[in-house]
C-alpha positions as CSV (number, residue, x, y, z in Angstrom):
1,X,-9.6,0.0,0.6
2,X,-11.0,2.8,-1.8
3,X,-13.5,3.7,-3.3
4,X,-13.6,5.5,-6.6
5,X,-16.4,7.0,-9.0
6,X,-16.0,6.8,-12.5
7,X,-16.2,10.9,-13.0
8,X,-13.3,13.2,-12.7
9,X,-12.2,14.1,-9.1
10,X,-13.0,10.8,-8.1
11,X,-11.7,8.3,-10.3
12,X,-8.3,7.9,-8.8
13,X,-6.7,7.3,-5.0
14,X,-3.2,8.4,-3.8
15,X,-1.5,5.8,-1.1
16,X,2.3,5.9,-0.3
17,X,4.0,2.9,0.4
18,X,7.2,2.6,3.0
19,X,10.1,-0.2,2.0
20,X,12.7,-0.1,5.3
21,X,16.2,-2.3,5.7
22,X,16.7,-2.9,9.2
23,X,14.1,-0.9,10.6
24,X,16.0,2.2,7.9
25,X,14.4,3.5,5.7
26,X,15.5,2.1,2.3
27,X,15.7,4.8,-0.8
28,X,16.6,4.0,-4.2
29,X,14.2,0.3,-4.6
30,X,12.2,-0.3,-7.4
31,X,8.8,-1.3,-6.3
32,X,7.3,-3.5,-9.3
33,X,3.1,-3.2,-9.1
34,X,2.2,-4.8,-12.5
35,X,0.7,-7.9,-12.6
36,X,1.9,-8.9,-16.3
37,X,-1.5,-8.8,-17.2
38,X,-4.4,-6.1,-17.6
39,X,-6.6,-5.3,-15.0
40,X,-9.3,-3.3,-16.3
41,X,-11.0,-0.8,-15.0
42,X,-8.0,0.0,-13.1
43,X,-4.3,2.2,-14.3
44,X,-1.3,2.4,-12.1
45,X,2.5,2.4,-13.0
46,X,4.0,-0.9,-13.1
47,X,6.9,0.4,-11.0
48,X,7.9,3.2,-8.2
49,X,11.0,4.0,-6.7
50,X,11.4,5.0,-3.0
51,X,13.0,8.6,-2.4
52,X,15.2,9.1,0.1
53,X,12.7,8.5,2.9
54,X,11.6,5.0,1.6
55,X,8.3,6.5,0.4
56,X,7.0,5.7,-2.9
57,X,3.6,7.6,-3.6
58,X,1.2,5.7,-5.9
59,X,-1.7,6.7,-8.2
60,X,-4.6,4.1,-8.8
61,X,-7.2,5.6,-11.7
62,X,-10.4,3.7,-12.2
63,X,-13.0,3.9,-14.6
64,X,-16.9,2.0,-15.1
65,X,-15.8,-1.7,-14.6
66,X,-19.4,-2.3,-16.5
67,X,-21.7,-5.2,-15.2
68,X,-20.8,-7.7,-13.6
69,X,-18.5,-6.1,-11.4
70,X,-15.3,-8.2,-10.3
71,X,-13.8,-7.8,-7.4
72,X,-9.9,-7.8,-6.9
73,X,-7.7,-9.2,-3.9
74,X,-4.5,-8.1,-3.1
75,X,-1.7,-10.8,-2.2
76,X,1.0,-10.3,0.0
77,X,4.3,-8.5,-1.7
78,X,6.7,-10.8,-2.2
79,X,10.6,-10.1,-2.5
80,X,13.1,-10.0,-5.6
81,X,15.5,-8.0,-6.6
82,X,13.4,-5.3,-5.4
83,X,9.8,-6.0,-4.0
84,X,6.0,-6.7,-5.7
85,X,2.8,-6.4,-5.4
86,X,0.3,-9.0,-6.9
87,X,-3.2,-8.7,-7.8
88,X,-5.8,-10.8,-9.4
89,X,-9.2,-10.1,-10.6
90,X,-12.1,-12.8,-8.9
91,X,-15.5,-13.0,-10.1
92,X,-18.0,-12.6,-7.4
């Protein structure tokens, strides 16, 4: 989880995320994050490509989501060609 503030310096969170192949880690694999869709208040690239350790480092920017405020889950990654990561905005 993170938290972010809608002001510079605290609008956006850094995570890395580790793909292995047989317990190796796995470079060159696209790591697709979009979910086809918008999901405001939040920016991230819609892909990321392990280096040569299997890291992939990831950005996540936020901004004022307004009132109400949704809340987003995160759904397991699922495997293609490369792998994904799913999100959708629920009310609460």
């Amino acid at each position: 989880m993170f938290k972010l503030y809608p002001a510079p310096g605290q609008d956006t969170a850094y995570t890395t995320l580790h793909v292995t192949k047989f317990g190796q880690p796995a470079a060159g694999v696209d790591l697709y994050l979009g979910t086809g869709k918008p999901l405001p208040p939040f920016t991230f690239p819609d892909k990321v490509t392990t280096d040569a350790n299997g890291r992939a480092a990831v950005a996540i920017t936020g901004a004022d989501p307004g009132n109400p405020r949704p809340t987003w889950t995160a759904s397991p990654l699922r495997h293609r060609t490369g792998s994904s990561a799913r999100s959708s905005p629920t009310d609460s």
